[in-house]
LOTI-608454 format. One line per field, with one value per residue: residue in three letters; y, x, z of N, C-alpha, C in turn. Coordinates in steps of 0.05 Angstrom, whole numbers. Atoms other than C-alpha are relative to their C-alpha. Example, Ala and Ser with C-alpha at 12.3 -4.5 7.8 and 13.67 -1.06 7.14 Angstrom:
<nodes>
res: [ALA | SER]
n.yy: [-24 | -24]
n.xx: [18 | -16]
n.zz: [0 | -1]
ca.yy: [-90 | -21]
ca.xx: [246 | 273]
ca.zz: [156 | 143]
c.yy: [24 | 22]
c.xx: [18 | -15]
c.zz: [0 | 14]
</nodes>
This chain:
<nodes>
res: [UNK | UNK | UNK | UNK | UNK | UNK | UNK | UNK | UNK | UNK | UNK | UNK | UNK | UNK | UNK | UNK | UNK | UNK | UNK | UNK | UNK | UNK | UNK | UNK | UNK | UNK | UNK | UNK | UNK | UNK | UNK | UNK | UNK | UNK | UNK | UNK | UNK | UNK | UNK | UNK | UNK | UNK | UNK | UNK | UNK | UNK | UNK | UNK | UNK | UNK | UNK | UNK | UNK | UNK | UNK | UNK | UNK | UNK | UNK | UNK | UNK | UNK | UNK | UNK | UNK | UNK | UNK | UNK | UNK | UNK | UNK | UNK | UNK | UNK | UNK | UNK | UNK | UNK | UNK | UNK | UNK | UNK | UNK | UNK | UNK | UNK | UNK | UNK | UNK | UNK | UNK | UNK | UNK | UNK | UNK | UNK | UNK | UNK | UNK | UNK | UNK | UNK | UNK | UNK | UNK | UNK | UNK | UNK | UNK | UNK | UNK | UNK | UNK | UNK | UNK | UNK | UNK | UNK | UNK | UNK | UNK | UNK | UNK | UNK | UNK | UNK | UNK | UNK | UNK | UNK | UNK | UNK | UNK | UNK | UNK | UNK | UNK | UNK | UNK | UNK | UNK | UNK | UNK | UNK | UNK | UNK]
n.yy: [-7 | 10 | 3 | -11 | -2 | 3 | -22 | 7 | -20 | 7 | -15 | -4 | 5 | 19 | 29 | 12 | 14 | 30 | 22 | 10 | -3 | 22 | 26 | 11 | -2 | -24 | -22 | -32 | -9 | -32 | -9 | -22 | -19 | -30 | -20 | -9 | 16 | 9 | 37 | 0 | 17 | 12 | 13 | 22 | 26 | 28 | -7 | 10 | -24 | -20 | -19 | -3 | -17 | -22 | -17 | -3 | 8 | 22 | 11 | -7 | -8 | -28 | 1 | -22 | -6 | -16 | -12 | -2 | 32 | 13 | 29 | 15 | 23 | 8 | 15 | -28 | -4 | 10 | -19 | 2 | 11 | -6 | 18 | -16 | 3 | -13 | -25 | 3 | 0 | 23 | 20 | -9 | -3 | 21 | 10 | -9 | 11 | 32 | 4 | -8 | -29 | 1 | -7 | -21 | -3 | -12 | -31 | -20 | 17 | 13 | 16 | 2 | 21 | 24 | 25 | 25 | 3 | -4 | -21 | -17 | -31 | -8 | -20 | 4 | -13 | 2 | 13 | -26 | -26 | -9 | -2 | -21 | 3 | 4 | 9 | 0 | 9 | -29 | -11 | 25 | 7 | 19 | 20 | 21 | -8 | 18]
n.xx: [27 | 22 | 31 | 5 | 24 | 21 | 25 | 31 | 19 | 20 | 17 | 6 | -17 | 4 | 9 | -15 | -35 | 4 | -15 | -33 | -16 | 4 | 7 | -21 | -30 | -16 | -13 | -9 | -24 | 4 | 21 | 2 | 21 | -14 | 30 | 11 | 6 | 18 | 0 | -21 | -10 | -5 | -12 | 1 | -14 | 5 | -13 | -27 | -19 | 2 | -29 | -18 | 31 | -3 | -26 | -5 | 16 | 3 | 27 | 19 | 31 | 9 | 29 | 6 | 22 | 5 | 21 | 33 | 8 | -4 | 2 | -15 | 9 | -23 | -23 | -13 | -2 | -27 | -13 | -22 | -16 | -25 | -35 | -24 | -15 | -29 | -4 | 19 | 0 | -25 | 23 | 25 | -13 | -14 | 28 | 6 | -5 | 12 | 29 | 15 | 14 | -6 | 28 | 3 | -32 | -6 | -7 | -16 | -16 | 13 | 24 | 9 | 29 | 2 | 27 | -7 | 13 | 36 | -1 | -11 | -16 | -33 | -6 | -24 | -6 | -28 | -11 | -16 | 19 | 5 | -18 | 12 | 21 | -23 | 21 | 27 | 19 | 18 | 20 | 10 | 23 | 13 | 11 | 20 | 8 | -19]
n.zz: [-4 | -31 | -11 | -22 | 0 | 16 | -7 | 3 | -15 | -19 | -2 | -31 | -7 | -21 | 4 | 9 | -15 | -25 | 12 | 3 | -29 | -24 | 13 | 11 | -24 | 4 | -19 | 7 | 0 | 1 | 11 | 9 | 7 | 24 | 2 | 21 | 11 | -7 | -21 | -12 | 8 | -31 | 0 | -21 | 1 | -6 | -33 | -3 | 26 | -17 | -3 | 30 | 14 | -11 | 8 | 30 | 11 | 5 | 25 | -13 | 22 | -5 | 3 | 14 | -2 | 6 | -17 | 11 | 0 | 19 | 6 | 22 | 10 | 22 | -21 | 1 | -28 | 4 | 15 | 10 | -22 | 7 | 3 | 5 | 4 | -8 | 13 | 20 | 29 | 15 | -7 | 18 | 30 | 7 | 5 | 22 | 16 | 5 | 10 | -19 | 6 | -29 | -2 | -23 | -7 | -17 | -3 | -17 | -11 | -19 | -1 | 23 | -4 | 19 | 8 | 1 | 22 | -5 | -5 | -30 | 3 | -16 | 2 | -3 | -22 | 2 | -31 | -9 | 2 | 31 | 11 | 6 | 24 | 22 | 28 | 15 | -23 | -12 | 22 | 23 | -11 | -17 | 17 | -3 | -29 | -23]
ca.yy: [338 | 338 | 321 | 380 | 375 | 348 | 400 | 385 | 440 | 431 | 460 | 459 | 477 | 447 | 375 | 371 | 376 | 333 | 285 | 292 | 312 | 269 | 216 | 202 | 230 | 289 | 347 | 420 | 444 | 513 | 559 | 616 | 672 | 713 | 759 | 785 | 723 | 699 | 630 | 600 | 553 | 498 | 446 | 384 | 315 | 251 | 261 | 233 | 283 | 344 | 378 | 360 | 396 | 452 | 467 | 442 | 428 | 355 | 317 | 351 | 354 | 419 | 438 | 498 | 532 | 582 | 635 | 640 | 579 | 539 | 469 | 427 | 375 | 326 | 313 | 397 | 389 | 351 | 409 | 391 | 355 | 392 | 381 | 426 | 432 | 450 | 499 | 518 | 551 | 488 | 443 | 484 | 486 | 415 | 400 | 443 | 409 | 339 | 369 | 386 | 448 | 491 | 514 | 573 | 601 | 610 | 691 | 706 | 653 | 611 | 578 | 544 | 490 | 436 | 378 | 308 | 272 | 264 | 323 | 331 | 394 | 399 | 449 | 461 | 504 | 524 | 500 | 561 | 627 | 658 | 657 | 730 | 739 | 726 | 713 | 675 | 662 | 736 | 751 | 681 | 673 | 624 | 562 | 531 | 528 | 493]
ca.xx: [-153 | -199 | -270 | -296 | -373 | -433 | -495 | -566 | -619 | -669 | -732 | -738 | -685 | -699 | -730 | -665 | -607 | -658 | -650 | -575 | -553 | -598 | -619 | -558 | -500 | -473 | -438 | -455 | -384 | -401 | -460 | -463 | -521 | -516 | -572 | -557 | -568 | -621 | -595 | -558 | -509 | -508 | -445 | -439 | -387 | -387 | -354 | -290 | -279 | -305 | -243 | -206 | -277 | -265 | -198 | -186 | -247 | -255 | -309 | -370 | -450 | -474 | -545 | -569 | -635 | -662 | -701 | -755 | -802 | -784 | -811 | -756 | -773 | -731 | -678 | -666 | -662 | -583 | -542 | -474 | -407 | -339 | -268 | -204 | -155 | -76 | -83 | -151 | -137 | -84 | -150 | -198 | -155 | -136 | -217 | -227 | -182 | -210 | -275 | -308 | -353 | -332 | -405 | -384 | -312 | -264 | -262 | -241 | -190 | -227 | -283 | -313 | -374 | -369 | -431 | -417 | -444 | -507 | -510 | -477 | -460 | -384 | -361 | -286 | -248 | -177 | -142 | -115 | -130 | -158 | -111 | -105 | -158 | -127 | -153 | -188 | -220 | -233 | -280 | -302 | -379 | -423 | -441 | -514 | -534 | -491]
ca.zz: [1318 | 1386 | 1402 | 1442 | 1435 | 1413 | 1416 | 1428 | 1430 | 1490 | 1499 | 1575 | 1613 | 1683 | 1653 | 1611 | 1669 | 1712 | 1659 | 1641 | 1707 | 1763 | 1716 | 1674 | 1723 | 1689 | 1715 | 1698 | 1677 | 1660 | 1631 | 1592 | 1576 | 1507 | 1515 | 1447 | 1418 | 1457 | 1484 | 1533 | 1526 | 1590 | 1590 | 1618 | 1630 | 1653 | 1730 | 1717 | 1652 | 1700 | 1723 | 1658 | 1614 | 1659 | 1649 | 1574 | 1549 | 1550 | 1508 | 1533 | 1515 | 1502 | 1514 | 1476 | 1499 | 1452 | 1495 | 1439 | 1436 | 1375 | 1350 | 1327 | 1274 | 1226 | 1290 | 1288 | 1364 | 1343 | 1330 | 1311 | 1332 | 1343 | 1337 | 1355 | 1307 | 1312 | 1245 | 1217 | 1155 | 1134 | 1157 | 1120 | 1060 | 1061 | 1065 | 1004 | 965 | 980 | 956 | 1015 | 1015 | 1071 | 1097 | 1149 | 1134 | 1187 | 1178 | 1242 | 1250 | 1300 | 1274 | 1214 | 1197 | 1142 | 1128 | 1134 | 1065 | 1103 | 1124 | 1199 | 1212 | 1240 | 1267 | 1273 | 1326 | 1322 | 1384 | 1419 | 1412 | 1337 | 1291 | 1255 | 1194 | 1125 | 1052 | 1023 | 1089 | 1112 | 1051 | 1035 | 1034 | 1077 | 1030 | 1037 | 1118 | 1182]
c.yy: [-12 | 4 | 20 | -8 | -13 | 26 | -6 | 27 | -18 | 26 | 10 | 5 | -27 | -41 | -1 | -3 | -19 | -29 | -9 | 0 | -22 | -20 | -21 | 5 | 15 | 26 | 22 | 17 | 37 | 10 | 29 | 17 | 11 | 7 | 13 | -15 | -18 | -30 | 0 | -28 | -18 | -29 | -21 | -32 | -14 | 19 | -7 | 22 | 33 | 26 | -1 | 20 | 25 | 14 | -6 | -15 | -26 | -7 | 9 | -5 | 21 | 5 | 32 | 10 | 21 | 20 | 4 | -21 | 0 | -31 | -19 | -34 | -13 | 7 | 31 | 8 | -11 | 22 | -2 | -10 | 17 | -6 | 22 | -10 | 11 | 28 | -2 | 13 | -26 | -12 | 3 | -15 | -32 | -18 | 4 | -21 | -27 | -3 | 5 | 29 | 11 | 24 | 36 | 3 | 4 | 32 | 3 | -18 | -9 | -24 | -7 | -23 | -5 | -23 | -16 | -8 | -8 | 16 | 7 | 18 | -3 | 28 | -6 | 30 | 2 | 3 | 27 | 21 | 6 | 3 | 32 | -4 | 2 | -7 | -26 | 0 | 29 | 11 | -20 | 2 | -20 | -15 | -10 | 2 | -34 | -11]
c.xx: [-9 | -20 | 6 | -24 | -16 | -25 | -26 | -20 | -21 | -20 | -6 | 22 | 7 | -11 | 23 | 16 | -22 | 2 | 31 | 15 | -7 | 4 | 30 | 30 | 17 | 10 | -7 | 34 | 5 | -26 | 9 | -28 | 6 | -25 | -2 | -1 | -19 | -3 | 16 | 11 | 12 | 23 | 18 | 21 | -11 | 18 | 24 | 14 | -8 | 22 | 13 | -32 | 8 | 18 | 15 | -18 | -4 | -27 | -27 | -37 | -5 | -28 | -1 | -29 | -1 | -23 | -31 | -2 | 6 | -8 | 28 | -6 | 22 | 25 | 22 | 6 | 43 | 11 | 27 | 25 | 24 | 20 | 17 | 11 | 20 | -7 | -30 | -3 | 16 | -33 | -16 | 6 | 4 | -35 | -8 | 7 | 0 | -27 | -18 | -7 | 3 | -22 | 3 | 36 | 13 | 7 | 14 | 11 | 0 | -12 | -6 | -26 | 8 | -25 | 22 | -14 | -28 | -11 | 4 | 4 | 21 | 6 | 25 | 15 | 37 | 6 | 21 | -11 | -4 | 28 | -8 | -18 | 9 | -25 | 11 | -15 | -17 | -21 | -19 | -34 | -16 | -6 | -18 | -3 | 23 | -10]
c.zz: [26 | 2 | 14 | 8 | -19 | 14 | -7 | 10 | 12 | 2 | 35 | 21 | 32 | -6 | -13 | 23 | 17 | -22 | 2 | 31 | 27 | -15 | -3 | 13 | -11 | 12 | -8 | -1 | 5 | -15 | -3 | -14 | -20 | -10 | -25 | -21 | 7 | 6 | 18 | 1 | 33 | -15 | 12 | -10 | 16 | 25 | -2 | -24 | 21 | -1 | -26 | -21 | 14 | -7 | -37 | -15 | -7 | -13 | 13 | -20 | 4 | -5 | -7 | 6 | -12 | 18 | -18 | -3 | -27 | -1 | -20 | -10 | -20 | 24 | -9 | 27 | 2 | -16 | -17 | 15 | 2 | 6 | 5 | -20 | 2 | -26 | -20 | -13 | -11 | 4 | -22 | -38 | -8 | -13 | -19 | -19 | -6 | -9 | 19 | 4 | 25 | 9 | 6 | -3 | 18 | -7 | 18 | 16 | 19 | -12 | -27 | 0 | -28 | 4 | -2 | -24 | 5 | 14 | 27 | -1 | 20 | 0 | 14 | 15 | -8 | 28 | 11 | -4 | -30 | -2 | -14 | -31 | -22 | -26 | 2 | 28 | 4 | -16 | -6 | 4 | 11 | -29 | 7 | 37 | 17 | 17]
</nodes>
């Protein structure tokens, strides 16, 4: 397993990188727009992880601006932390059977979301490209929110 991200939604874009970026000395790694989801996703290291973040995703913060205004209350601005793993159905499956509710199935052999017992939301990444889509996963339904 690897740290990729922690995710914080921001309300402002410009007052957050002058925070993270002048203030605190972060790097803009990369940014992405997804106009049919209506945010965009800005991603930033420390200067020494930089080039490594760039090219294999090193431990990054990810700032999330939703384009519609939203108030976030109860620390809904802390989105979630994630982790690569080498195989995430074996992961998934291994989480199940320790009892762990698995929030957000991987369907499409990528991606999934599990809660911490106080309710983090993890989200888990298969390291490489999707794996192909398989049962139980490809059918399974979402459990409770991520």
């Amino acid at each position: 397993m690897r740290f990729r991200h922690t995710m914080v939604r921001v309300t402002n874009v410009e007052e957050s990188l002058d925070f993270y970026c002048n203030k605190l000395g972060l790097v803009e790694t990369r940014r992405t727009d997804v106009p049919a989801g209506r945010f965009t996703l800005i991603f930033l290291a420390a200067p020494q992880d930089a080039e490594t973040a760039r090219a294999t995703h090193a431990p990054e913060l990810e700032l999330t601006y939703n384009w519609d205004p939203e108030t976030y209350a109860g620390g809904r601005n802390f989105g979630h932390l994630c982790y690569s793993v080498p195989d995430i159905y074996e992961t998934c499956a291994r989480l199940m059977q320790a009892g762990v509710t698995i929030n957000r199935p991987p369907r499409d052999g990528y991606m999934a979301f599990i809660r911490s017992p106080d309710g983090i939301s993890i989200e888990l990444l298969q390291d490489g490209p999707a794996k192909e889509p398989q049962e139980p996963w490809a059918s399974m339904p979402n459990t409770g929110t991520w």
